[in-house]
C-alpha positions as CSV (number, residue, x, y, z in Angstrom):
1,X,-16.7,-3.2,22.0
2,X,-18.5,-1.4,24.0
3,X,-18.9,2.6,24.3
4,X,-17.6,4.1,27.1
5,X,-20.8,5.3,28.4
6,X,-22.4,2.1,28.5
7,X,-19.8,0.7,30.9
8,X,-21.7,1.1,34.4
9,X,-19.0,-0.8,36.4
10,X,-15.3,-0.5,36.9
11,X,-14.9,-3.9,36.0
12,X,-16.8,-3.1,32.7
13,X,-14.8,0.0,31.6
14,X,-11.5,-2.3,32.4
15,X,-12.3,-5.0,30.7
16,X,-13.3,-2.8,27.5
17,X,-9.7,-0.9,28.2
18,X,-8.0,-4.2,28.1
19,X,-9.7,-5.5,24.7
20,X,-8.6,-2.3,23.1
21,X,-5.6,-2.7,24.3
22,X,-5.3,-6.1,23.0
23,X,-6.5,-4.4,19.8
24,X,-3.6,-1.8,19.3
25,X,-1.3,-4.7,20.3
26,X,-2.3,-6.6,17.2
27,X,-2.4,-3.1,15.1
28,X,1.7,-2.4,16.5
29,X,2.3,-6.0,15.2
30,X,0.6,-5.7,12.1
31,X,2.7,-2.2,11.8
32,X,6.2,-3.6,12.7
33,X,5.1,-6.5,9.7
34,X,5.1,-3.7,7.0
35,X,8.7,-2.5,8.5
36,X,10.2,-5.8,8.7
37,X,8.8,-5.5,4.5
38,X,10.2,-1.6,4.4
39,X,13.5,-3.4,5.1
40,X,14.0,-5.4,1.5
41,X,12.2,-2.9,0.0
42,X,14.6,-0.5,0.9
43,X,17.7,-2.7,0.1
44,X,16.2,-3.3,-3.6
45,X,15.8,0.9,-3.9
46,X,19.1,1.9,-2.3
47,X,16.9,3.8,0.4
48,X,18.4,4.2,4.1
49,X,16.4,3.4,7.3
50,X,16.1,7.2,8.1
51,X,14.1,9.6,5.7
52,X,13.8,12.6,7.4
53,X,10.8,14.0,4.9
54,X,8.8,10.7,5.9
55,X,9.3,11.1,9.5
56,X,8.3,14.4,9.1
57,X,5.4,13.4,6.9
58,X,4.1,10.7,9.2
59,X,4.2,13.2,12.1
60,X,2.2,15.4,10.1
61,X,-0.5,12.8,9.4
62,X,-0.5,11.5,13.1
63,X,-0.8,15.0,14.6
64,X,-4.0,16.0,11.9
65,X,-5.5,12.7,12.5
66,X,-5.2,13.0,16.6
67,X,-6.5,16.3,16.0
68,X,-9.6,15.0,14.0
69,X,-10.2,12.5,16.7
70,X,-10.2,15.0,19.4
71,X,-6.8,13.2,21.0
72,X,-4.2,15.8,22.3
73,X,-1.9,16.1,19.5
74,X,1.3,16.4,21.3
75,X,0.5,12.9,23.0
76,X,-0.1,11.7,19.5
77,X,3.3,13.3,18.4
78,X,5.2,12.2,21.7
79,X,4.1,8.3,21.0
80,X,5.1,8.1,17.2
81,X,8.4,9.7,17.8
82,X,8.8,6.6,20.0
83,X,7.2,4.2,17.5
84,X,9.1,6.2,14.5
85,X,12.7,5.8,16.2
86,X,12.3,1.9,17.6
87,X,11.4,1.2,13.7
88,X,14.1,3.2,12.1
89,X,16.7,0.9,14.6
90,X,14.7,-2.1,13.7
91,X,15.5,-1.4,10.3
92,X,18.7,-0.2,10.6
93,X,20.1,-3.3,12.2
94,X,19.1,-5.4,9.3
95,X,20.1,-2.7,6.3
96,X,23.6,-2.4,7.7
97,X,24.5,-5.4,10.0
């Protein structure tokens, strides 16, 4: 991929935007893979879809590593939320149909 200041066209800086994109599209998918495993995991251990101390953990994670990154922190925070609470219903609807 290329780096940002080596794209010296619009067409070049979109068309590195859209390959990352396809990128995180293939990193949410591999993500939502390890949720769909969280789910019999869970089952076996008696664990509900919510655990407020791993939300809260994750958070913590994602806001330190936005922060490392030099992302805004509260973007970072603001999009796992999102990402947090479509998982916990994914997992929900298959731990108590």
């Amino acid at each position: 991929m290329r780096a940002p200041e080596t794209c010296t066209t619009m067409t070049d800086l979109r068309a590195a935007i859209d390959a990352l994109d396809e990128k995180l599209i293939a990193l949410l998918a591999a993500r939502a893979g390890y949720i769909d495993r969280a789910v019999t995991l869970k089952q076996a251990e008696g664990v509900p879809a919510r655990v407020g101390s791993r939300v809260d953990e994750v958070i913590a994670n994602v806001r330190a590593a936005a922060h490392a990154q030099g992302l805004d922190a509260d973007l970072a925070e603001r999009l796992w939320r999102e990402l947090i609470e479509w998982s916990i219903a994914r997992e929900a609807r298959r731990l108590d149909p």
